[in-house]
C-alpha positions in Angstrom: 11.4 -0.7 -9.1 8.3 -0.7 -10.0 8.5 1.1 -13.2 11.7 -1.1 -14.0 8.9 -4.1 -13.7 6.5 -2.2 -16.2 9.3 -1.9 -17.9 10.2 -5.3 -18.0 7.7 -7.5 -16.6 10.6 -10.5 -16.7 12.7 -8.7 -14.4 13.6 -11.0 -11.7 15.8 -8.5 -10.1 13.2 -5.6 -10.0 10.6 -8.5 -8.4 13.1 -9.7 -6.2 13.8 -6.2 -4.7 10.6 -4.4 -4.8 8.9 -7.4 -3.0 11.5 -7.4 -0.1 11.7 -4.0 0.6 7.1 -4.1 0.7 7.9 -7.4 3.3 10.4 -5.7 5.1 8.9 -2.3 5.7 5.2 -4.3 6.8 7.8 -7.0 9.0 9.5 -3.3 10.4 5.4 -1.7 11.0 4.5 -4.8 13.3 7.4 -5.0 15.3 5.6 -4.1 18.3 2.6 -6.1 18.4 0.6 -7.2 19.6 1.6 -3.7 21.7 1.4 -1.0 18.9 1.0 -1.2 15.0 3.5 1.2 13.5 1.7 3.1 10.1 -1.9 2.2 8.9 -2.4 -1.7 8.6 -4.8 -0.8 6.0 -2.1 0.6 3.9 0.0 -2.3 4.9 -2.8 -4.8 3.6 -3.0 -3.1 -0.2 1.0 -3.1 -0.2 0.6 -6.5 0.7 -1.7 -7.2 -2.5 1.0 -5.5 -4.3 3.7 -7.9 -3.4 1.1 -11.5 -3.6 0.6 -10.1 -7.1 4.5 -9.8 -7.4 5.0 -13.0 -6.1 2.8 -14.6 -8.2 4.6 -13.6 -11.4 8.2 -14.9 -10.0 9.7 -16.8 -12.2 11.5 -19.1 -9.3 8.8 -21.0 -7.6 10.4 -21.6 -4.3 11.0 -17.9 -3.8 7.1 -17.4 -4.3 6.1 -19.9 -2.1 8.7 -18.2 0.6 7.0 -14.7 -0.2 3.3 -16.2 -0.7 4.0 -17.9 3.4 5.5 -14.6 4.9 2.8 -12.4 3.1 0.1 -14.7 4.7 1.3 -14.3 8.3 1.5 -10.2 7.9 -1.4 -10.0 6.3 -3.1 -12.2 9.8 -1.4 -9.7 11.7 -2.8 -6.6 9.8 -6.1 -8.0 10.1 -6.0 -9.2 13.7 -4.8 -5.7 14.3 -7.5 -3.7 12.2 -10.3 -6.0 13.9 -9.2 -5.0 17.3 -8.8 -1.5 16.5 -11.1 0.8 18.7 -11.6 -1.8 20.8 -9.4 -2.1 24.7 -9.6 -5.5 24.6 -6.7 -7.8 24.4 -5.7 -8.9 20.8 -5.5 -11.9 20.2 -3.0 -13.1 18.0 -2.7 -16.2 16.2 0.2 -18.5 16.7 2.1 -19.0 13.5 0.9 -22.6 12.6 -2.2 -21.1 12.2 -1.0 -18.0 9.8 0.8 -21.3 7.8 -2.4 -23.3 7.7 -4.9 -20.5 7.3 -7.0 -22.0 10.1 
């Protein structure tokens, strides 16, 4: 997909699909929080670059604004996560309004 979008930068298709399946695979990695973060939420935070940089070059705004929502409340998590890391206190979470307001 993601030589189909160097390929073709207009590709809506390639877009669509590569930005899912980098949602969908961080979505599957945090699962099991606040228990357990499955893979490196480091990694999960530069895919998640990837994919606001996709999203920002969709040519159907109300898709972007979907993907630009759901990136911002994985990329709370991932941080949250990576904060707390090393540490055995409890993690605390925030509640989705604030992942939507960014406060």
């Amino acid at each position: 997909m993601e030589r189909a979008i160097e390929l073709d930068p207009s590709c809506e298709l390639a877009r669509l699909t590569l930005t899912n399946w980098i949602i969908s695979d961080i979505e599957y990695n945090q699962h099991e929080l606040p228990s357990f973060y499955i893979n490196d939420p480091v990694k999960d935070l530069n895919d998640l670059e990837k994919a606001s940089r996709l999203a920002s070059g969709s040519a159907t705004e109300a898709r972007a604004r979907l993907w630009r929502q759901e990136i911002a409340e994985l990329r709370a998590r991932a941080e949250v996560w990576r904060a707390a890391e090393g540490s055995n206190s409890v993690i605390p979470f925030p509640d989705r309004k604030t992942w939507i307001n960014g406060k």
